[in-house]
C-alpha positions in Angstrom: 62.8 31.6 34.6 59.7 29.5 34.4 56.5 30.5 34.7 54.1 31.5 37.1 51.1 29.4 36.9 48.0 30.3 39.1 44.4 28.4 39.2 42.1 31.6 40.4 38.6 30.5 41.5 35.5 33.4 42.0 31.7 32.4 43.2 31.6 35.7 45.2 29.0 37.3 43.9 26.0 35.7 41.1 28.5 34.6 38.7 31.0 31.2 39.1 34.3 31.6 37.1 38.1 29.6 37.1 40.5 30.5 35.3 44.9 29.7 35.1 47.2 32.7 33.9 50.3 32.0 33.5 53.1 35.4 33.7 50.0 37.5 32.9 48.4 35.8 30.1 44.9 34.1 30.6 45.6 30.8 29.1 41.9 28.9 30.1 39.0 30.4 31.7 35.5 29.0 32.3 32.3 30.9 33.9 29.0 30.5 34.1 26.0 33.3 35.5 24.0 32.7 38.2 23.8 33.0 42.6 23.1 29.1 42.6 25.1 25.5 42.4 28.6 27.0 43.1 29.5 23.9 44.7 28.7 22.3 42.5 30.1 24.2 39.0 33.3 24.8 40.1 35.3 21.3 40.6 34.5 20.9 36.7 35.4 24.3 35.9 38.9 23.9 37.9 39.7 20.8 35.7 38.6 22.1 32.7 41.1 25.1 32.4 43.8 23.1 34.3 42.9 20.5 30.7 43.2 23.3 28.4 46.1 25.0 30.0 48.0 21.7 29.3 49.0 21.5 33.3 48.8 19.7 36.2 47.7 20.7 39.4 51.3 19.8 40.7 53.1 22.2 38.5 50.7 25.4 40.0 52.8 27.8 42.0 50.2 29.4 43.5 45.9 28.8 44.2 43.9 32.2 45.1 40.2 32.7 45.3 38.5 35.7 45.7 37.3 36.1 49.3 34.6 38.5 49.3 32.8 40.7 50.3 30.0 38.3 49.0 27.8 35.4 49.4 28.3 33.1 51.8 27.5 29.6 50.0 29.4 31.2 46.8 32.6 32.2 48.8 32.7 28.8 51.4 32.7 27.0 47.7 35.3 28.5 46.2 37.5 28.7 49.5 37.1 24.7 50.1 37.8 24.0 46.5 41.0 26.6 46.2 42.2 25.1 50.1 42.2 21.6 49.3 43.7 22.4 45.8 46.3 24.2 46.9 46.8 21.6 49.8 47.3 19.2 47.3 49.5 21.1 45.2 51.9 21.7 47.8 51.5 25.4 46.8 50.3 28.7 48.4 46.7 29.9 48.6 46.1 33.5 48.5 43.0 35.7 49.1 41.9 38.2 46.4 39.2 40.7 47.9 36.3 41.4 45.0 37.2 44.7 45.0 40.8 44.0 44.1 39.3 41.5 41.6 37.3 44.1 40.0 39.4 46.7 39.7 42.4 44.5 38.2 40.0 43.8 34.9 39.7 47.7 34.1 42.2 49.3 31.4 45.5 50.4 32.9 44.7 54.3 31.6 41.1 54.1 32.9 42.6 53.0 36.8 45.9 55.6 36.4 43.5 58.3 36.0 40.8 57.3 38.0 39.5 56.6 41.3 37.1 53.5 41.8 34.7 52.6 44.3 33.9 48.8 44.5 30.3 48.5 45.8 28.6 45.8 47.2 24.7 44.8 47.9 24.6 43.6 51.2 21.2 42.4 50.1 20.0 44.4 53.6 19.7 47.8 52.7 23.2 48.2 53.1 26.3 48.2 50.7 30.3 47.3 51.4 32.8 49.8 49.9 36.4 49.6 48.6 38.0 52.5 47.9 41.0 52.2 45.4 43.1 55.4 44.8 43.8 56.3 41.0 46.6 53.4 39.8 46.4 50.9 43.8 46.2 47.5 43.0 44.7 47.3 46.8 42.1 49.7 49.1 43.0 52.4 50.5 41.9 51.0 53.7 39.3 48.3 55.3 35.9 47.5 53.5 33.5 50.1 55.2 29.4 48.8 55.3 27.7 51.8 54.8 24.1 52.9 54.2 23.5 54.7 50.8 22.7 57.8 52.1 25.7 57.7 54.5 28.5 57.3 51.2 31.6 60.2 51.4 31.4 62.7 49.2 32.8 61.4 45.7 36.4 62.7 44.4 35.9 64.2 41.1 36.8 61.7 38.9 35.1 58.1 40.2 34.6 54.8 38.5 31.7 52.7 40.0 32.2 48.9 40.2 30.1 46.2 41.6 26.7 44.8 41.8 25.5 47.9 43.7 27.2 50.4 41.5 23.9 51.0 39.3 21.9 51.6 42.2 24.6 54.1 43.9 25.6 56.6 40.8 22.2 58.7 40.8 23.6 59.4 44.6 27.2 60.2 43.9 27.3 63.1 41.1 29.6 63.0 38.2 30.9 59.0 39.3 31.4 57.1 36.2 29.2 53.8 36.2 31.3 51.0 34.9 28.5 47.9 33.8 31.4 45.1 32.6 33.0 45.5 35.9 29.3 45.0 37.9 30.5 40.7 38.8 34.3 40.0 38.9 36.1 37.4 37.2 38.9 34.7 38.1 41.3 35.8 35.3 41.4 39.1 37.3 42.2 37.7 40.7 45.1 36.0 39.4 46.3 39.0 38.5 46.3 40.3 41.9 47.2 37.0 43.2 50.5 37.6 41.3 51.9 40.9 42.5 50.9 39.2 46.5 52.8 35.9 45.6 56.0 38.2 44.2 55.1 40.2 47.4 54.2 43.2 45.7 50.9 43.4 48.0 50.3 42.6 51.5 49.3 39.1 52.0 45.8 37.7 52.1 45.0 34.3 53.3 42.0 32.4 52.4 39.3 33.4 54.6 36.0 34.9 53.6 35.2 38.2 54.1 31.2 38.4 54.0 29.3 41.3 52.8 27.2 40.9 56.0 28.0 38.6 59.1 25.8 35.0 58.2 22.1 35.0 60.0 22.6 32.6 62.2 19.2 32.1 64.9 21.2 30.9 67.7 19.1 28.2 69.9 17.4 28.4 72.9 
């Protein structure tokens, strides 16, 4: 059987990535720090990995691109870039939420006997939480915006992820704080990309899910 190739993309949060996995394996990645130029880092990322992967953009079987929660200039970069990539491929695009993102990169023991809260700054005082049972690849339910003070209790063995996970664990007693897991990365999306295109989680299309509706001043 021939591979699965995937092209993951991820400007979500302050850090730009792409990478292409192929059955697993992380065969190019590229990412750079930084909340600013998405748009503008990521086309040369895309075909730099698709170079050093040695394939073309035709032979992908699938696109994904982590949808948020997140920015919104980061995430409507990365959607536009995976869409027309994918469009062009002739192959799916599939959504990757961060939390998925960020839990896929921790260590298979760590997740099996852990549960992990993905937590995101809202950047208003408020933060939007995933909740992954020990071992799910996806939350337990919808991303929840909270205030700090308004988190449920912690289970008794909690992993912290995301760029509000420093700021959270003096409020949630005995959670584990987990720093490499604070931005996620595209090599872990196409993880999770993988077990939705062999339908192994429910499907997600490519459409952003923002860590707070866009301020928008409407006229008049």
């Amino acid at each position: 059987m021939p591979p699965v190739w995937i092209l993951a993309l991820d400007a979500s949060l302050a850090r730009c990535s792409a990478a292409v996995v192929a059955d697993g394996v992380t065969r190019a990645e590229r990412l750079a720090e930084g909340d600013r130029g998405h748009a503008a880092l990521l086309p040369p990322m895309v075909e730099a990995v698709l170079a050093e992967a040695g394939i073309p953009a035709a032979a992908l079987s699938a696109v994904a691109a982590v949808v948020g929660p997140g920015g919104f200039t980061g995430l409507r970069a990365a959607l536009a870039l995976a869409e027309g990539v994918a469009l062009a491929a002739g192959c799916p695009g599939i959504g990757v939420t961060t939390g998925e993102a960020l839990a896929a990169a921790l260590p298979p023991a760590l997740r099996e006997s852990h549960e992990a809260w993905s937590a995101i700054d809202t950047r208003r005082g408020r933060v939007v939480l995933e909740r992954f049972p020990p071992g799910a690849a996806a939350a337990a339910g919808p991303a929840e915006t909270l205030a700090p003070d308004a988190l449920p209790p912690p289970p008794p063995r909690l992993l912290l992820l995301g760029d509000a996970a420093a700021a959270l664990a003096p409020l949630l007693p005995g959670a584990r704080l987990v720093p490499e897991a604070r931005l996620p990365q595209a090599a872990a999306a196409a993880r999770v990309a993988a077990l939705r295109l062999a339908g192994r989680l429910p499907s997600l299309p490519l459409r952003p899910l923002y860590a707070e509706p866009p301020a928008v001043r409407l006229p008049g």
